[in-house]
C-alpha positions in Angstrom: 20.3 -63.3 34.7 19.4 -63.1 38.2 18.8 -60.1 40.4 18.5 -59.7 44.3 16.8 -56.6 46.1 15.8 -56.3 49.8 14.6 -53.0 50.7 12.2 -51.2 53.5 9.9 -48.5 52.7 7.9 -46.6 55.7 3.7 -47.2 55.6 1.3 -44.6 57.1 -0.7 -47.6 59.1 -0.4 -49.7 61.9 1.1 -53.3 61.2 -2.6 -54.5 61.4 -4.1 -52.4 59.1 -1.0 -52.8 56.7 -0.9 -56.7 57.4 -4.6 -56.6 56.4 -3.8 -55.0 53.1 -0.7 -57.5 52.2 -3.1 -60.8 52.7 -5.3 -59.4 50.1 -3.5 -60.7 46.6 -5.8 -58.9 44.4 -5.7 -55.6 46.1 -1.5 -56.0 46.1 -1.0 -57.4 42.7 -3.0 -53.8 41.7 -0.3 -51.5 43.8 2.2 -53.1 41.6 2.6 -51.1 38.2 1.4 -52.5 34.6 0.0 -55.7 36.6 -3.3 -57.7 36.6 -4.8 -60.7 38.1 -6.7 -62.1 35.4 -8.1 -65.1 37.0 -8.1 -66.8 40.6 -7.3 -70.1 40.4 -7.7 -71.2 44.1 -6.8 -69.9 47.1 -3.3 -69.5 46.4 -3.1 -69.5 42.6 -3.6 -67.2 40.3 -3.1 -66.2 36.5 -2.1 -62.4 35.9 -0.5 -60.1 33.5 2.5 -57.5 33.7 2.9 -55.2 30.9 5.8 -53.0 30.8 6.2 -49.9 28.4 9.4 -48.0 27.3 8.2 -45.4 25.4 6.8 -46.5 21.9 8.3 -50.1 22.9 6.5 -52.8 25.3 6.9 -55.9 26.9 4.1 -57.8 28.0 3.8 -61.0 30.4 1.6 -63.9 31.1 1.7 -65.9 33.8 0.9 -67.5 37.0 1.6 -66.7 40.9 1.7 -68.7 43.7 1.0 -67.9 47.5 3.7 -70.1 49.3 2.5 -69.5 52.5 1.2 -66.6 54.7 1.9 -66.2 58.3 0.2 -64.4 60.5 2.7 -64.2 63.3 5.4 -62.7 61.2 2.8 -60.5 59.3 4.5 -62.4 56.7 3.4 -63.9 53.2 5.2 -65.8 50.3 4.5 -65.3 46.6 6.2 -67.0 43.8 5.7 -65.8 40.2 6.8 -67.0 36.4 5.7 -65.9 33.0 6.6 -65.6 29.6 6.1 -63.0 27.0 3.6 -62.8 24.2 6.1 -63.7 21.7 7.8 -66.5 23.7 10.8 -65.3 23.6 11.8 -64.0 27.2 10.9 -65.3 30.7 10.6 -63.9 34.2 9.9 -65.6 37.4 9.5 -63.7 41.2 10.2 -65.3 44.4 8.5 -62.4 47.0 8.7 -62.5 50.7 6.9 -59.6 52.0 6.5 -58.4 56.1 5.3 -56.1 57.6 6.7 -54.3 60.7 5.6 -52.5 63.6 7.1 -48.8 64.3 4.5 -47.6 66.5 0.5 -47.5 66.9 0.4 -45.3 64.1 2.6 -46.6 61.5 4.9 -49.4 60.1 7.2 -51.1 57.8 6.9 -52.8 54.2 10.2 -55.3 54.4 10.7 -56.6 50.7 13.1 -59.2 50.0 13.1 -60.8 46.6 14.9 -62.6 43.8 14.2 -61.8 40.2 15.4 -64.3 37.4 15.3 -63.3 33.4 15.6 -64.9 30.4 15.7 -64.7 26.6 15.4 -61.4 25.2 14.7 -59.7 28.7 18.1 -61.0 30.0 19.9 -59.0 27.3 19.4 -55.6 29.4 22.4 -56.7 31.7 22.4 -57.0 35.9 22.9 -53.0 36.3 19.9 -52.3 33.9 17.6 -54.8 35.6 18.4 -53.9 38.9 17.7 -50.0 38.2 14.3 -51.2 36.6 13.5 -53.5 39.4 14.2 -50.6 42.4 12.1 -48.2 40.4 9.1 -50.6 40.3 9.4 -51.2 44.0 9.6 -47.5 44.2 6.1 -47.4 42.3 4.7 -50.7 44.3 5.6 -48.8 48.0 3.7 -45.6 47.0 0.6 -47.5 45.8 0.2 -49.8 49.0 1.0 -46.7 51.2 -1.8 -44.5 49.4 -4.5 -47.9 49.8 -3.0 -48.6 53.6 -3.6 -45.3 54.0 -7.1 -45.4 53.0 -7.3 -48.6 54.7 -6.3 -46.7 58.1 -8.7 -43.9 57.5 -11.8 -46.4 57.5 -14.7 -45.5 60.4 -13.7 -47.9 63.2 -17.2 -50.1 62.5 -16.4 -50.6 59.0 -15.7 -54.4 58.7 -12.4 -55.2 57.4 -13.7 -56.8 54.2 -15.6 -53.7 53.2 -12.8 -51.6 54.2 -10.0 -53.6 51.8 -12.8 -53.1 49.2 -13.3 -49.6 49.6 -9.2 -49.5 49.6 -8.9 -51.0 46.5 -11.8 -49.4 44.8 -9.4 -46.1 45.7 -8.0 -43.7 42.7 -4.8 -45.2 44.0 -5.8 -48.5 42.8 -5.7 -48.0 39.4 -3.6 -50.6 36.9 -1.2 -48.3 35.0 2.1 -49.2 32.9 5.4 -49.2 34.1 6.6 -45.4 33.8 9.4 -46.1 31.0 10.7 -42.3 30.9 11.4 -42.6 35.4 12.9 -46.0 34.2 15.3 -44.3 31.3 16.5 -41.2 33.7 17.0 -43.3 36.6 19.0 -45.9 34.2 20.7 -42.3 33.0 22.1 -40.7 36.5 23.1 -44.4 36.9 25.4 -44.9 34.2 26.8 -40.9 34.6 27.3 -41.8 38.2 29.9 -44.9 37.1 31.1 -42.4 34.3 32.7 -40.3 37.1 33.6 -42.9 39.5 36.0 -44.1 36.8 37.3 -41.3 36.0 38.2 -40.1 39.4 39.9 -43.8 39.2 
């Protein structure tokens, strides 16, 4: 089961200060909800969990993710992901191409464009499910990187930019939380009432 989501969300920060956010794995892989880095590899790999809670039920992954490539000139980077449960019995993989976009001085845009593949158990939830879970993540993931590229944006001008990411992620904003499973079931909700009426008025 495969799904496919592009989508644009609006930062308060310049491209640089945003573009200086995205190149920092740790400090991204923390905007996105329920997920850890665990361990860094090398440069571009890393080991990293994502746990995901529906109410009293959970789903938690292991796995690894790769940084294909980052470039600089398209304020552009790469990142490829798989994992499998804790049970073995369903598996994910990501492949994440994030830019960033210049709207002004002042502020910019997060371009997403990725392609997310299930398996197993996880695959049972159907395309429509999936791709109502995966837009309210990204939902989550945006407001996250704009409250730390925010923060980022706020730093005094002599602050050097190391210091300034770390002060970012050490933000209230930067804190790991699960997946919000009750946004997830009314979003999956007005989703299905929404097809409800369209068929009717069929």
């Amino acid at each position: 089961m495969k799904v496919q989501l592009e989508k644009t969300f609006p930062m308060p920060a310049s491209a640089d200060t945003a573009w200086a956010l995205l190149q920092n794995i740790e400090s991204v892989a923390s905007c996105m909800p329920g997920a850890a880095i665990t361990e860094r590899i090398d440069a571009t790999h890393y080991k990293g969990t994502v746990a995901v809670k529906f109410g009293p039920a959970s789903m938690a992954f292991r796995g690894e993710i790769e940084v294909a490539s980052i470039e600089p000139g398209s304020k552009s980077v790469h990142l490829i992901g798989k994992g499998t449960d804790s049970t073995g019995s369903s598996g994910a993989s990501m492949d994440l191409t994030a830019r960033i976009e210049a709207v002004n001085g002042a502020t910019s845009n997060l371009v997403g464009n990725s392609e997310v593949s299930m398996s197993g158990k996880a695959a049972a939830f159907g395309g429509r499910m999936m791709g109502t879970v995966a837009d309210q993540v990204l939902k989550q993931f945006a407001a996250n990187f704009a409250n730390k590229a925010q923060a980022l944006q706020a730093q005094p001008p002599a602050a050097a930019p190391g210091e300034a990411q770390a002060a970012a992620a050490s933000s209230p904003q930067a804190s790991t939380t699960q997946l919000n499973g009750f946004a997830f079931v009314w979003a999956i909700l007005k989703d299905w009432l929404r097809s409800l009426r369209g068929a009717k008025r069929a």
